[in-house]
C-alpha positions as CSV (number, residue, x, y, z in Angstrom):
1,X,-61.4,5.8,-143.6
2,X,-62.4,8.8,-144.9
3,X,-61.2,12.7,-143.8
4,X,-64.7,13.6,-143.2
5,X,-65.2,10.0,-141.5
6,X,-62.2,10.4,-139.2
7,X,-63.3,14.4,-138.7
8,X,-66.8,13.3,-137.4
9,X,-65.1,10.3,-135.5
10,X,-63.2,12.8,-133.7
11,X,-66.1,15.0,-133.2
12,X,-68.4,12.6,-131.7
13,X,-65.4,10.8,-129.1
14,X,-65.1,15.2,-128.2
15,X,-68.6,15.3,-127.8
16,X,-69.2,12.3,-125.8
17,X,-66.0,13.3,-123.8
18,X,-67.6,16.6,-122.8
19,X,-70.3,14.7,-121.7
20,X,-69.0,12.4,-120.2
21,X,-66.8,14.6,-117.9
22,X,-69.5,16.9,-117.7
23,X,-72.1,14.9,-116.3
24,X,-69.9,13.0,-113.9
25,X,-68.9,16.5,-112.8
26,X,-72.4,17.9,-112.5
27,X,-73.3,14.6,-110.4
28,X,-70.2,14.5,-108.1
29,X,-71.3,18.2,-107.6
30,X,-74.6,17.1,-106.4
31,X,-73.7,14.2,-104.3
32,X,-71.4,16.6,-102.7
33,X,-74.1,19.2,-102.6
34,X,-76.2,16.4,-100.7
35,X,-73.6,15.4,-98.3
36,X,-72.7,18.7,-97.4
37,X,-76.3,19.5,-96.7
38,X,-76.7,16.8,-94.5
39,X,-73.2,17.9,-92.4
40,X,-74.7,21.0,-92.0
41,X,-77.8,19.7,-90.6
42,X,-75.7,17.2,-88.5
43,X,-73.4,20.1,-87.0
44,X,-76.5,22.4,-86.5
45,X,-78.2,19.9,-84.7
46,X,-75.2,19.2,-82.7
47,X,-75.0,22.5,-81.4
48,X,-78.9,22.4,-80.9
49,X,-79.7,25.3,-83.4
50,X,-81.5,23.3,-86.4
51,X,-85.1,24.9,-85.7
52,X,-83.6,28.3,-85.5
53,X,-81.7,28.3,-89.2
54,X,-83.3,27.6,-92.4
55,X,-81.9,27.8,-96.1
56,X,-83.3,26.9,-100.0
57,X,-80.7,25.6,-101.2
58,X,-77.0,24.1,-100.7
59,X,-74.5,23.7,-103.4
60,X,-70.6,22.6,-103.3
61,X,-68.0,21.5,-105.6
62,X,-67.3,18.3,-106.1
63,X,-64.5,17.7,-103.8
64,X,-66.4,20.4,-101.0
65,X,-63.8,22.6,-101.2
66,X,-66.3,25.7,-101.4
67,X,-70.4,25.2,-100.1
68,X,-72.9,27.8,-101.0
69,X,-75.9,28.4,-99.0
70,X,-78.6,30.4,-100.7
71,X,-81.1,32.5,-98.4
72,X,-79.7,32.0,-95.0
73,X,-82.0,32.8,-92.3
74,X,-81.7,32.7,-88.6
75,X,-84.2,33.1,-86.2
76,X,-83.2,32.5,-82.8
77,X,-84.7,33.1,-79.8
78,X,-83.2,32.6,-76.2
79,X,-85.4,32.6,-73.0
80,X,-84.0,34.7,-70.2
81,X,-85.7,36.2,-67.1
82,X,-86.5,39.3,-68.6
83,X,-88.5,37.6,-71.5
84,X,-86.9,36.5,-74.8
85,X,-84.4,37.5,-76.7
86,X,-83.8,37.7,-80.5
87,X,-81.6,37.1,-83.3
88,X,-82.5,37.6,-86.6
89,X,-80.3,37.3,-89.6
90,X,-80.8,37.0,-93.5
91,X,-77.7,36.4,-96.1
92,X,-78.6,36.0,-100.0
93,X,-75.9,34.1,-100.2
94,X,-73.0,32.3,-97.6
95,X,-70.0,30.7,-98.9
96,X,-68.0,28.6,-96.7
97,X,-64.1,27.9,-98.2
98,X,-62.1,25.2,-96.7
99,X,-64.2,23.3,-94.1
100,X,-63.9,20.0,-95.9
101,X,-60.3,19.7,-94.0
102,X,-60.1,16.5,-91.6
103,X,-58.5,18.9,-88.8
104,X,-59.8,20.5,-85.9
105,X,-57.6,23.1,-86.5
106,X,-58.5,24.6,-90.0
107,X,-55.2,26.1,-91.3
108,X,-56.8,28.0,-94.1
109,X,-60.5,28.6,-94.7
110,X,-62.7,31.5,-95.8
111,X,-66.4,32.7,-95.1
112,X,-68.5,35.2,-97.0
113,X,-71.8,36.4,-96.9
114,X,-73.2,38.4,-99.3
115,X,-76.1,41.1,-98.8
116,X,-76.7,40.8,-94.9
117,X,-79.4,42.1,-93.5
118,X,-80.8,41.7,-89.7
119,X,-85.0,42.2,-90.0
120,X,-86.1,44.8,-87.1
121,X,-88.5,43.6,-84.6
122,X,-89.9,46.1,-82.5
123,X,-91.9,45.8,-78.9
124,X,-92.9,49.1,-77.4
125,X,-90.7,50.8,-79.2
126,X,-87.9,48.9,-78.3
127,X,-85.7,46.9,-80.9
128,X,-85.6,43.4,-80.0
129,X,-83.6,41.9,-82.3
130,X,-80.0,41.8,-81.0
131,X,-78.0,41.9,-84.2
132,X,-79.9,44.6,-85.3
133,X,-79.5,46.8,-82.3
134,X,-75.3,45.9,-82.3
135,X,-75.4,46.9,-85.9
136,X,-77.2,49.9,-85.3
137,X,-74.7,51.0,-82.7
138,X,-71.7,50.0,-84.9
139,X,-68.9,52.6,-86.4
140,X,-70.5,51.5,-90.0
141,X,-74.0,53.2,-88.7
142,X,-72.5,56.2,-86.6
143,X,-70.6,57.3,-89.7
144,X,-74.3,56.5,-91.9
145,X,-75.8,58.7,-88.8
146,X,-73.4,61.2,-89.5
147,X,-74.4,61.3,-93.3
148,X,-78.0,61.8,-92.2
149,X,-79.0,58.2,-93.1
150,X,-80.8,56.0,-90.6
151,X,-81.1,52.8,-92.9
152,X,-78.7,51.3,-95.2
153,X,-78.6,48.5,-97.9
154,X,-77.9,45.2,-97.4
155,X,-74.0,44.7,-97.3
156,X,-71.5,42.0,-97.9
157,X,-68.3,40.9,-95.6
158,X,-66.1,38.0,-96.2
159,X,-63.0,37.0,-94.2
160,X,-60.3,34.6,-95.1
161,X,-57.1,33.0,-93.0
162,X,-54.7,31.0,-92.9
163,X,-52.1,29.9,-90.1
164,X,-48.7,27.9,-90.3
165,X,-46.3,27.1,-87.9
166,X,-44.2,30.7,-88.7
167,X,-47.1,32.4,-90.0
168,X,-50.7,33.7,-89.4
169,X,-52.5,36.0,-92.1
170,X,-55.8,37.8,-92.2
171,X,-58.1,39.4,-95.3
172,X,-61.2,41.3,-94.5
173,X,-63.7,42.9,-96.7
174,X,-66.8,45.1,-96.1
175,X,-68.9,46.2,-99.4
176,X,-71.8,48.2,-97.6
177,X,-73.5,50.0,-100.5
178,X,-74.1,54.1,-100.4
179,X,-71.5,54.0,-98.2
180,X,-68.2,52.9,-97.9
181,X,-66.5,49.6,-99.2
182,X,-62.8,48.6,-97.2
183,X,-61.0,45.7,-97.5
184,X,-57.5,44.7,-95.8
185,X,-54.7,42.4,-95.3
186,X,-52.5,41.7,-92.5
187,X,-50.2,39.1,-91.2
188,X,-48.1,38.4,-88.5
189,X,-45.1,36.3,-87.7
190,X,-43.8,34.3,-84.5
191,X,-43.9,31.0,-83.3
192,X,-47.4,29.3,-84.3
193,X,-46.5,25.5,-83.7
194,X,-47.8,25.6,-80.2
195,X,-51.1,27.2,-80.4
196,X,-51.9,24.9,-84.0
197,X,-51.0,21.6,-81.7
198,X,-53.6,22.8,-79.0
199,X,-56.0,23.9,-81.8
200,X,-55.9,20.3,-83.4
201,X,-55.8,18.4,-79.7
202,X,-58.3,20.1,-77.4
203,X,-59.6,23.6,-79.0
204,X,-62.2,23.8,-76.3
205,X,-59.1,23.9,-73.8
206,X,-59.6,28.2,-73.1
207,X,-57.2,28.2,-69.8
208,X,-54.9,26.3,-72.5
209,X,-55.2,28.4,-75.0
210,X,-54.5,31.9,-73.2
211,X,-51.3,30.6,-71.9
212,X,-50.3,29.8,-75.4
213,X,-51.2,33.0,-76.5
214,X,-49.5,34.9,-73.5
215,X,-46.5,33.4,-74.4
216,X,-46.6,34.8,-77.7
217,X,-47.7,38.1,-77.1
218,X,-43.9,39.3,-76.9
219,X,-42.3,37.2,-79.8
220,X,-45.4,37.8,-82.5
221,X,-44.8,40.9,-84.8
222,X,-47.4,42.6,-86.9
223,X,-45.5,41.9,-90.7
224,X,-48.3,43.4,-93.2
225,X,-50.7,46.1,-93.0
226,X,-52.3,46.7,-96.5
227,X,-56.0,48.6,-96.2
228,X,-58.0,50.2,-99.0
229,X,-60.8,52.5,-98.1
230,X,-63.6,53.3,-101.2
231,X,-66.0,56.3,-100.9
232,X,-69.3,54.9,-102.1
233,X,-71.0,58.2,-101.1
234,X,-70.0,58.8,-97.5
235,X,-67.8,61.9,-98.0
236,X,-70.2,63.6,-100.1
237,X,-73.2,63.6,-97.9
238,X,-71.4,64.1,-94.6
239,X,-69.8,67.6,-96.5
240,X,-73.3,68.3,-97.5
241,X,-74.8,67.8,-94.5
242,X,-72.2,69.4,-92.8
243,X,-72.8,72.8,-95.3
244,X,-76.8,72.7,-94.5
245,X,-75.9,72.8,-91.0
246,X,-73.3,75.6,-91.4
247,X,-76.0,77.5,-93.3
248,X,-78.7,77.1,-91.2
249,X,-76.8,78.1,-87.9
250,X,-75.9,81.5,-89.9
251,X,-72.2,79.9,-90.3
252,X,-69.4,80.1,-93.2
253,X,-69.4,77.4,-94.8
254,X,-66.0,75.7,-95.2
255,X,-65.5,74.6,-98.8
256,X,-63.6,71.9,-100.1
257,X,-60.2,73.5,-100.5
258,X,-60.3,74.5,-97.1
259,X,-61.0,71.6,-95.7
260,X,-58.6,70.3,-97.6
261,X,-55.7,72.4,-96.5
262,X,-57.0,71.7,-93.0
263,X,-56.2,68.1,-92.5
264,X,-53.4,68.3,-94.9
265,X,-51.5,70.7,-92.4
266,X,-52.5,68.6,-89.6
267,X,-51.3,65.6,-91.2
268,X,-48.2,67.3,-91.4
269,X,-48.0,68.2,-88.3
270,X,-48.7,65.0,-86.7
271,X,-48.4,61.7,-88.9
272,X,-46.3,63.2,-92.1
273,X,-42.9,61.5,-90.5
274,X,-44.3,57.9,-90.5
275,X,-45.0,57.7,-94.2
276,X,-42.5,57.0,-96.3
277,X,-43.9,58.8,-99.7
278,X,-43.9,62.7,-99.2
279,X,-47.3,63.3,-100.8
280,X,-48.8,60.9,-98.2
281,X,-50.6,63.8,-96.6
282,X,-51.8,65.1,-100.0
283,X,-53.4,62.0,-100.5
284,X,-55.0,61.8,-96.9
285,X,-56.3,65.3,-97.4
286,X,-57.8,64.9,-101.1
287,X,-59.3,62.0,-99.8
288,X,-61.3,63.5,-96.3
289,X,-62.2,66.5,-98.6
290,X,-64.1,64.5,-101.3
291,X,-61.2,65.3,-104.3
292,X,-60.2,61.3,-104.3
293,X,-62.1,58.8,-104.1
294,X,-59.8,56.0,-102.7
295,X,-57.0,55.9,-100.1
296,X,-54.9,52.9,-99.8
297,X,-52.5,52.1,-97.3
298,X,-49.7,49.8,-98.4
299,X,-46.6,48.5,-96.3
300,X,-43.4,47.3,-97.1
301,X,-42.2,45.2,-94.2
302,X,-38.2,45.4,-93.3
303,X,-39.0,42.8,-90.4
304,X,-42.1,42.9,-87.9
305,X,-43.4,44.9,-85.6
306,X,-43.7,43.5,-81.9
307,X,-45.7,45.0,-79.1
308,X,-42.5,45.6,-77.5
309,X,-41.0,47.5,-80.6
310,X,-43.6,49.9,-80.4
311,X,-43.4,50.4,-76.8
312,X,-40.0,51.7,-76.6
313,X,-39.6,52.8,-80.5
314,X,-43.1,54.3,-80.9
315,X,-43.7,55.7,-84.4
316,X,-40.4,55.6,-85.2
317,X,-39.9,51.7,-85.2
318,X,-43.3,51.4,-87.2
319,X,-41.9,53.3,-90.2
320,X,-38.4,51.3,-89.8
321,X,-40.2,48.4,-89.7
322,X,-43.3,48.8,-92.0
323,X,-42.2,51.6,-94.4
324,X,-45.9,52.3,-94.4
325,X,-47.3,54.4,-97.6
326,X,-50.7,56.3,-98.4
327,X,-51.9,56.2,-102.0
């Protein structure tokens, strides 16, 4: 056989590979897509919320490791004796992380939803929508009050976790655009065995499950505490505002170097002794007065932190323990 012969042998068993793999990969996808689709249904239905949830489209990998839900909405309404009450709910997008597991008790698993928004539904004058009125009245929208915004973009969240028998950890994330994006990690260590057998036997058990967690209330210790805080506008507006105000009341206006030797020196005063870099007020300070546009909290753990240790130690025992930092 020919080079070129054996070259365009090669090609076309490469080729047909790709294909092959390829299009058994594409169809597991959509037979999983399918099957998760119809467990969603199934577990809706259960719970009797099928009419009130509607979607255009569900997609998962091919072992259903990860589903994606594409234009989530809710609309649910609950009769009571004052008349009905709503909640309404749309997500672009919501993707579900590690629900495929056989156990009740899901030891890790993630959820995020991506451009939330909750649809206002007014009746004289009065906002019926539920999610919509506990947003409203949420830190997010009292700091966007503060900026002199009354509506905000959609935003984004997702959450992920995962529990062991010595371990149980936590990441959080908010992206709300024109405002503020955070995200954070934390984790804590003590004796989890207990409360995963309860979760996996009887997780509707909540008598059960509060004695489990009294018990570890004294033995569990906060081990990380990692935040990052982005201005995405906040700061800049609320010093604004907070100028046009000055200026219309006939008031100095405090500029940004004030400001910023304000918190600094209260900083000092107050929190400088828990932080283990010296310039950890500096960076609070830059970062309240608009100078810096990120502030990250980092912690290096020498052991964790109980309930009990901060009792009796106060701030003391959480810079032992959690060497925190501000960068």
């Amino acid at each position: 056989m020919s080079n070129l012969s054996k070259t365009t042998l090669a090609a076309g068993v490469g080729v047909g590979v790709v294909v092959l793999v390829g299009g058994g990969w594409f169809g597991l996808s959509a037979f999983a897509s399918g099957k998760a689709e119809q467990e969603l249904k199934a577990k809706l239905a259960q719970a009797n919320l099928l009419p009130y949830v509607t979607w255009s489209a569900v997609n998962s990998s091919p072992l259903g490791g990860e589903i994606s839900i594409r234009n989530l909405k809710i609309n649910y309404t609950e009769q009571g004796w004052r008349g009905p009450t709503l909640y309404l709910m749309d997500a672009e997008r919501v993707v579900l992380n590690g629900f495929n597991a056989p156990e009740k008790a899901v030891r890790a698993a993630g959820i995020q939803l991506e451009k939330v928004s909750f649809p206002s539904m007014q009746r004289d004058q009065r906002e019926q929508n539920q999610l919509r009125s506990a947003y409203q009245d949420s830190p997010i929208m009292m700091l966007a009050y503060n900026t002199g915004r009354q509506e905000l973009p959609p935003f984004s969240v997702a959450m992920r976790w995962q529990l062991n028998e010595q371990l149980a950890g936590l990441t959080l994330s908010l992206d709300q655009p024109e405002l503020l994006s955070l995200s954070g990690t934390t984790a804590f260590s003590g004796m989890f065995g207990p409360l995963l057998q309860q979760l996996q036997s009887d997780p509707e058990n909540v008598v059960a499950l509060s004695g489990i967690l009294a018990q570890m209330a004294a033995t569990t210790g906060l081990s990380q505490l990692d935040l990052e805080l982005k201005d995405q506008g906040a700061v800049n507006r609320l010093l604004t505002l907070q100028a046009r105000y000055a200026q219309a009341n006939g008031q100095p206006n405090q500029s940004a170097n004030e400001l910023y030797a304000l918190i600094k020196g209260e900083c000092q005063s107050d929190l400088a002794a828990v932080f283990r870099n010296q310039d950890a007020c500096d960076r609070l300070a830059s970062f309240v007065s608009g100078k810096q546009k990120q502030l990250a909290l980092k912690t290096v753990t020498n052991g964790s932190l109980t309930a009990n240790d901060f009792m009796f130690g106060g701030l003391e025992q959480v810079k032992n323990r959690l060497q925190p930092e501000l960068r």
